[in-house]
C-alpha positions, -999 to 999 in steps of 0.1 A, spaced: 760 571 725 779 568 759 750 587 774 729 560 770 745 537 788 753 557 817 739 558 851 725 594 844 705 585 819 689 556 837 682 577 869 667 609 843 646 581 828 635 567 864 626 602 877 603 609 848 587 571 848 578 581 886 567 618 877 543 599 849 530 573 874 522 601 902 512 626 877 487 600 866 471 596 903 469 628 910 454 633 876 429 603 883 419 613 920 410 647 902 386 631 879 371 610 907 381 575 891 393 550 914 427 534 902 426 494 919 453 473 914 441 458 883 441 489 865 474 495 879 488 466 860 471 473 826 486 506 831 518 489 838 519 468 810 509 495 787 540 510 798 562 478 789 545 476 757 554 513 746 592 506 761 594 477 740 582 495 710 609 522 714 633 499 721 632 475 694 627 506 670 658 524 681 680 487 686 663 481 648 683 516 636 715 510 654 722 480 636 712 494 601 681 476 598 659 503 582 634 481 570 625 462 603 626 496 620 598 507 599 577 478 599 584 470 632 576 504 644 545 504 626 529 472 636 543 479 671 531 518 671 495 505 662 493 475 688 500 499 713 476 528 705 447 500 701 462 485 733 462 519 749 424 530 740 413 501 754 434 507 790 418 543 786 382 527 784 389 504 811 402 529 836 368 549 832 353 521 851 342 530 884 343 571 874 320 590 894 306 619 880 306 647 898 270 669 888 269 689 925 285 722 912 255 724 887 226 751 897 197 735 881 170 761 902 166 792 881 151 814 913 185 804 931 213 827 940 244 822 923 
């Protein structure tokens, strides 16, 4: 468990936060959905929320309290995948379609 509380572990966890936030605007710009600041911070705190799921889950099991873990985890677990569809939905907003690749003329070269 000494991991854990190391500095490694904290900068390994960091790194992969910031590959997930970058990987997610790259990902976005690809799809042609503008990311404002507001959907930045329902992103954000969808973030928090999962954290604080794992987190009580895993502070639940390390002091032998099975049961909390498991209800915990479950009422947690399904807040944040409602909570998380509707971010998903809400960062459509704005999407531009992109329909310009399509050949729609038959008699047209390809």
């Amino acid at each position: 468990m000494w991991f854990f509380t190391s500095g490694a572990f904290w900068f390994i966890e960091g790194i992969l936060c910031a590959l997930a936030v970058i990987g997610l605007k790259v990902w976005m710009e690809d799809r042609n959905t503008p990311m404002r600041l507001w959907k930045w911070v329902l992103v954000g705190a969808w973030m928090l929320l999962l954290g604080f799921t794992i987190a009580f889950i895993g502070t639940s099991v390390g002091e032998n309290e099975m049961v909390a873990a498991k209800k915990g985890g479950i009422i947690f677990s399904v807040i944040c995948v409602i909570f998380g569809a509707v971010v998903w939905q809400l960062l459509q907003i704005g999407r531009v379609k992109n329909t310009g690749d399509l050949k729609t003329d038959k008699n047209e070269e390809v």
